[in-house]
Phi, psi and omega in degrees: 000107157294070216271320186280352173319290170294016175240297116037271176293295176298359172283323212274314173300298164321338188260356157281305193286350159303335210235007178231113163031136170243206149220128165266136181216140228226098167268145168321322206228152188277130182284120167334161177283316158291033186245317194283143180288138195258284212249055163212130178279070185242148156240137201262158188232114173238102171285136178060063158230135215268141161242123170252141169234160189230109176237137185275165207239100160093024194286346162292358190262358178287138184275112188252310139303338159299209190278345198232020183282320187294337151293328133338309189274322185278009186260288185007285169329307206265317222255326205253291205311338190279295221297316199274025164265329174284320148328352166260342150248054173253345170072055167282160183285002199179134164215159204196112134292110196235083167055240196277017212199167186216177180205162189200138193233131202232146169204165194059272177262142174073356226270331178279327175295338192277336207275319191281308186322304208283356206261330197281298139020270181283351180281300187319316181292328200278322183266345172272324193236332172265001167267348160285333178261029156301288196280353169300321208251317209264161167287198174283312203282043172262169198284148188281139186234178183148145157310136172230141190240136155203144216252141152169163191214164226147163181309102169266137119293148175216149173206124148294079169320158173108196155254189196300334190265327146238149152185153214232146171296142156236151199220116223243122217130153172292007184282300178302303160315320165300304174317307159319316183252025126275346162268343157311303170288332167304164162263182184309087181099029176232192196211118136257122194252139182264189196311285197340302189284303188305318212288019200254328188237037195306316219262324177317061189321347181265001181252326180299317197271150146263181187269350168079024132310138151237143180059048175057008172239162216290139185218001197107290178286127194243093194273182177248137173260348189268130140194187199277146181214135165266100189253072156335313135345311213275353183108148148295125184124299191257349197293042174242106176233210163246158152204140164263130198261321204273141169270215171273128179285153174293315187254042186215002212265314187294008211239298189294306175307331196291301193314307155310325166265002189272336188085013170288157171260305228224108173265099189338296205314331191289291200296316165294327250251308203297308180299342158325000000 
């Protein structure tokens, strides 16, 4: 093996491919993955797009090799197979599995409401259904768990890197990245979102309000759901976001998710409630 020979050679490509050009090019439509460019140095320029990401909770704490990988390998199962199938029926344009955890990209009509909806969506499946049925199955000492979510958006290029035989969409922008280190600071069964995204739905009474069920059955009370979180990670400037705690009511959550992709706002209840 000639390794500084090859060390060598990728230096000399690298300090080419920094100082020479790229092309940027504006598809009509978000492009499939076989679209994306392997060997020609063009990048597709995609505006306004929102990323959600989904990160497991203690998942470094998990035994992957020992005695306890088959157990380990069935929360997988249950965390990526459950979560990107309710995630798919928000229709996002890309979705990509990255070891305990997935990330997933909404563009066009709607694209923010679907991106919050699959992410309120899936906090909800992790504290109603996959972590009771985590502790029904798991011992005591397995590590405490849940989905963790975040949201954000912005411009993306994307090019397929590697060579023809591997190579993967890359994605280049602040959306994915952000989404990440807001789902990194959440906890377990929570959604952060950043200022960019929520303010898109400041005004939304079905994203702002509750439905003032309590344990899904009807109480009345109509609370504010947000509240401020700091994502440090995130740069002086941008570190100010939202979280969210609350999932989907049973018994309103269809109604209240419908409302939210229909592009509705504005609830009586909400407006007296405020005005009280």
């Amino acid at each position: 093996m000639k390794v500084n020979e090859s060390l060598a050679e990728a230096g000399e490509r690298a300090r080419e491919e920094l100082t020479t050009p790229v092309e940027i090019v504006e598809p009509e439509t978000f492009p499939e993955p076989e679209e994306m460019y392997v060997d020609a140095r063009k990048w597709m320029k995609i505006e306004d797009v929102v990323a959600v990401v989904v990160d497991l909770k203690g998942s470094t704490a998990l035994d992957y090799k020992g005695k306890h990988a088959n157990t380990s390998d069935r929360l997988y199962e249950a965390v990526t197979g459950c979560g990107v199938k309710l995630l798919n029926q928000f229709e996002p344009q890309f979705v990509d599995i990255q070891g305990d955890g997935f990330f997933a990209l909404f563009h066009g009509e709607h694209a923010h409401e679907r991106a919050l909806c699959a992410g309120i969506t899936l906090k909800t499946f992790s504290s109603r259904d996959l972590v009771p049925a985590i502790e029904e199955t798991m011992s005591d000492r397995f590590p405490k768990t849940g989905l963790k979510v975040g949201l954000a958006a912005s411009t993306l290029t994307v090019k397929r890197v590697g060579t023809r035989k591997t190579n993967e969409p890359v994605w280049a922008g602040k959306a994915v990245n952000w989404a990440t280190k807001c789902a990194q600071k959440a906890d377990a069964h929570e959604l952060i979102a950043t200022s960019k995204v929520f303010n898109q739905f400041a005004e939304n009474d079905y994203v702002t309000h509750s439905c003032g069920c309590v344990g899904g059955e009807p109480a009345g009370s109509i609370s504010y759901l947000w509240s401020d979180t700091h994502v440090e990670a995130l740069g002086e400037g941008n570190v100010d976001c939202k979280l969210l705690r609350t999932a989907w009511c049973e018994n309103c959550g269809d109604e209240f998710c419908q409302a939210i992709l229909d592009g509705k706002t504005k609830r009586d209840e909400v407006t007296k409630a405020i005005a009280a």
